[in-house]
C-alpha positions as CSV (number, residue, x, y, z in Angstrom):
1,X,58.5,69.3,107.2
2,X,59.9,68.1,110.4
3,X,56.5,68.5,112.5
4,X,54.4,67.1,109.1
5,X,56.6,63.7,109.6
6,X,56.3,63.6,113.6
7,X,52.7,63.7,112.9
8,X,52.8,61.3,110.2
9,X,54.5,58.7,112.6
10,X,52.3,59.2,115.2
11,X,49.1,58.4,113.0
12,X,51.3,55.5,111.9
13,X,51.8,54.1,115.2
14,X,48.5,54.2,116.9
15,X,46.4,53.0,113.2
16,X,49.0,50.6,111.5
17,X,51.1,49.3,114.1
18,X,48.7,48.8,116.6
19,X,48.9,45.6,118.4
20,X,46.6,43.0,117.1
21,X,46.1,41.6,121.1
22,X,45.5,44.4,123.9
23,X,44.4,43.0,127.5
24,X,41.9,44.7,128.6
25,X,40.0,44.2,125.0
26,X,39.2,40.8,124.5
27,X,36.8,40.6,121.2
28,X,32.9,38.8,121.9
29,X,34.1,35.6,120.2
30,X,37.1,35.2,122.5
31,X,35.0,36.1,125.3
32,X,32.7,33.1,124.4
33,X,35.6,30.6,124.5
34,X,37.3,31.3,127.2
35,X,34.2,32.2,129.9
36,X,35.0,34.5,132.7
37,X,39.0,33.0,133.1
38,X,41.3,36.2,133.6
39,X,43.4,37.3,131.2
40,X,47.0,37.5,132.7
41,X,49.3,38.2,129.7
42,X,49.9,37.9,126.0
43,X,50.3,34.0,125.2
44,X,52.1,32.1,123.2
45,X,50.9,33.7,120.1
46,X,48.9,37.1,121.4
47,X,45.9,35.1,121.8
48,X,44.2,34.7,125.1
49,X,44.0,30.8,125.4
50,X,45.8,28.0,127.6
51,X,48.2,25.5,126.5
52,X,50.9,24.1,129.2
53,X,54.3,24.6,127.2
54,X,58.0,23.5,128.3
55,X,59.1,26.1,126.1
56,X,56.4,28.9,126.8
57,X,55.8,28.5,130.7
58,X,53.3,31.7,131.8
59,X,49.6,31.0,129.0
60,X,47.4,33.9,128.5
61,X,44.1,33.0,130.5
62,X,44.5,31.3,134.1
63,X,42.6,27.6,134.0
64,X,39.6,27.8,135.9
65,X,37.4,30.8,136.3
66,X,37.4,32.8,139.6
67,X,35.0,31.5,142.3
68,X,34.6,33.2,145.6
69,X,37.1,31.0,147.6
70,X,40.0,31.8,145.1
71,X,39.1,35.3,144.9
72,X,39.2,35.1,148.8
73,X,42.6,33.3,148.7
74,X,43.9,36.0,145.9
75,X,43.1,38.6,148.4
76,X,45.1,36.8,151.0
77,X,48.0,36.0,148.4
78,X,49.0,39.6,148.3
79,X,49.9,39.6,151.6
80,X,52.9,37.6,153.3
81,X,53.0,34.0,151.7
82,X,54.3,32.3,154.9
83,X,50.4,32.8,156.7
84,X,49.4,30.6,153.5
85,X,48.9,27.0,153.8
86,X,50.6,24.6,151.8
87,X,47.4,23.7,150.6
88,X,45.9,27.0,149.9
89,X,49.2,27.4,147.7
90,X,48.4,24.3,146.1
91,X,44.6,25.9,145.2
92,X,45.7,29.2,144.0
93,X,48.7,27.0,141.4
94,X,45.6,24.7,140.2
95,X,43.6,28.1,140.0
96,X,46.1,29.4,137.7
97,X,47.5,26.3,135.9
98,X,46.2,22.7,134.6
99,X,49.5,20.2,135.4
100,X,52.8,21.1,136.8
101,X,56.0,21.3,134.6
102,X,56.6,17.3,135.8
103,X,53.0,16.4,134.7
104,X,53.6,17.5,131.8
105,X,56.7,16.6,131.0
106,X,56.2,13.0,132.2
107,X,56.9,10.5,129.8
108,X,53.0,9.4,128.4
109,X,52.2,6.1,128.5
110,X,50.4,5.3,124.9
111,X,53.5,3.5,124.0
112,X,51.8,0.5,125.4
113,X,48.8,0.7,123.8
114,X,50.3,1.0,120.4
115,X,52.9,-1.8,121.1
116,X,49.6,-4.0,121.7
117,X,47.5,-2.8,118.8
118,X,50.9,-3.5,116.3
119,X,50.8,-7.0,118.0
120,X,47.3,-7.2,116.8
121,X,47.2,-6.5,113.9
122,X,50.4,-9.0,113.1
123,X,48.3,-11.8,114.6
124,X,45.5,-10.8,112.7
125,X,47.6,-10.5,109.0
126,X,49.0,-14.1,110.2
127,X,45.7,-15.5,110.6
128,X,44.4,-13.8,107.1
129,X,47.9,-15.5,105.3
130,X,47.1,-18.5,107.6
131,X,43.6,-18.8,105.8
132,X,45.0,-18.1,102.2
133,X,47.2,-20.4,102.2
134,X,45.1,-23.0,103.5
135,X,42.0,-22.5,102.1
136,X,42.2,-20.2,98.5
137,X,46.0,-21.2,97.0
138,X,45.6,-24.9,95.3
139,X,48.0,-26.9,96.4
140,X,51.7,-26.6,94.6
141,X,52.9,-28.9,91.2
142,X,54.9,-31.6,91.8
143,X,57.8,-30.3,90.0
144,X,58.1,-28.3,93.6
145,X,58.6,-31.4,95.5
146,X,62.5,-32.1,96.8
147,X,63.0,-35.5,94.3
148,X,61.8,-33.0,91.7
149,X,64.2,-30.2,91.9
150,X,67.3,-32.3,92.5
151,X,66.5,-33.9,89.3
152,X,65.8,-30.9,87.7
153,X,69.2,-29.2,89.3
154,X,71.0,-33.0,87.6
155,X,69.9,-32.2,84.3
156,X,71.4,-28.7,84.0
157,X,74.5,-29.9,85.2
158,X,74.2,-32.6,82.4
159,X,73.2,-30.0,79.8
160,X,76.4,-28.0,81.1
161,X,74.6,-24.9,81.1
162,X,77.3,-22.1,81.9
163,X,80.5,-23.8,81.7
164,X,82.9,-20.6,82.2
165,X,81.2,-19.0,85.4
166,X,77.7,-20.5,86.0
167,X,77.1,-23.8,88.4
168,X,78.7,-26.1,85.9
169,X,82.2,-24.3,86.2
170,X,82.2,-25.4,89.8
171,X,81.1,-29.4,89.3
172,X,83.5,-32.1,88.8
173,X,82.0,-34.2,86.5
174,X,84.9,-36.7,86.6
175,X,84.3,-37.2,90.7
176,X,80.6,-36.1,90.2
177,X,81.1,-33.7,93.2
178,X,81.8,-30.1,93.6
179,X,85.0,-28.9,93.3
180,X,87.3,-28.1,96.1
């Protein structure tokens, strides 16, 4: 019984639990998008592609694909650093890497572009409401006009519409002013 189980979780390991993203095999599809880059590690999510992460630093493929010159300074990276050149350095990180941590952490700078497209498209509602009002609205009644509405505002004082809370609580119709 003991063996029967050993062998039972062996089969289970290497059929059922088997890692869904091995290095060295890398399916044709994958191998289309990704060219000849190297694959240096699992990724973010066991899939060999590039993405520059705060969070997730090291991505599965390296950026560019190997040409003789990096391969050359590859070679000479194994040896000691301090005979490379700052710039060779430089050319092996952009070999390996699109933007540096402060590249892409650096603050972008569409904030600008959609401060300026909001400030459009207010001029351009102002000027539609400008039209409207000018051109497609007829023109308002005269019971809008200022002479009209203080008459109007008179006579429901006169009527004494609300007398225990409304407007006309707070008139003095003996000093025909509000009260103080």
């Amino acid at each position: 019984m003991p063996g029967t189980l050993r062998i039972l979780n062996g089969i289970l390991r290497r059929k059922i639990f088997k890692p869904k993203f091995q290095c060295a095999s890398v399916s044709c599809q994958d191998r289309k998008m990704i060219g000849n880059r190297e694959i240096v590690g699992f990724g973010y999510n066991g899939q060999p592609n590039y993405i520059d992460r705060v969070h997730f630093p090291m991505p599965a493929i390296r950026w560019r694909e190997p040409t003789p010159e990096i391969c050359a300074l590859r070679e000479k990276e194994k040896g000691d650093w301090h005979q490379l050149t700052l710039e060779e350095k430089k050319q092996l990180y952009r070999a390996s890497f699109c933007q540096t941590f402060a590249e892409f952490e650096a603050p972008m700078q569409e904030w600008k572009s959609v401060i300026g497209v909001g400030l459009v498209l207010m001029a351009c509602s102002f000027w539609i409401f400008y039209f409207i009002k000018t051109f497609i609205y007829s023109p308002f009644p005269k019971s809008f006009s200022e002479e009209s509405r203080r008459a109007q505002f008179r006579r429901w004082l006169d009527m004494r519409n609300h007398p225990i809370t409304g407007l006309a609580s707070k008139w003095d119709y003996d000093r025909d002013d509000w009260k103080k």
